[in-house]
C-alpha positions, 0 to 999 in steps of 0.5 A: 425805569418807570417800566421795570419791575426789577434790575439786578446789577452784579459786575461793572456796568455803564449805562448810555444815554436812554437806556430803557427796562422793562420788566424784570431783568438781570445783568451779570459780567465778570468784567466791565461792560457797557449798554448802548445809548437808547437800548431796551432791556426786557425780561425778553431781551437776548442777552447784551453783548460780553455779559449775561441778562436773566429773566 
């Protein structure tokens, strides 16, 4: 989280292990969702599955 300069959460959302952000991101689903161990999320990163990132 040191990275990040912003995380909007809206929905249900599991974060695994070492999840890591950068910069300015956003996540939003309509049902739960879950980022994998060890993932980056950045305001360039696709979008994770079942829900939506933006930057």
């Amino acid at each position: 989280m040191r990275k990040a300069t912003a995380l909007r959460v809206e929905g249900d959302w599991t974060f695994g292990k070492g999840v890591e952000v950068i910069g300015e991101v956003s996540l939003e689903a309509s049902s739960a969702q879950r980022v994998g161990p060890g993932a980056v999320l950045s305001d360039q990163a696709e979008t994770p599955a079942g829900g939506s990132a933006h930057a």
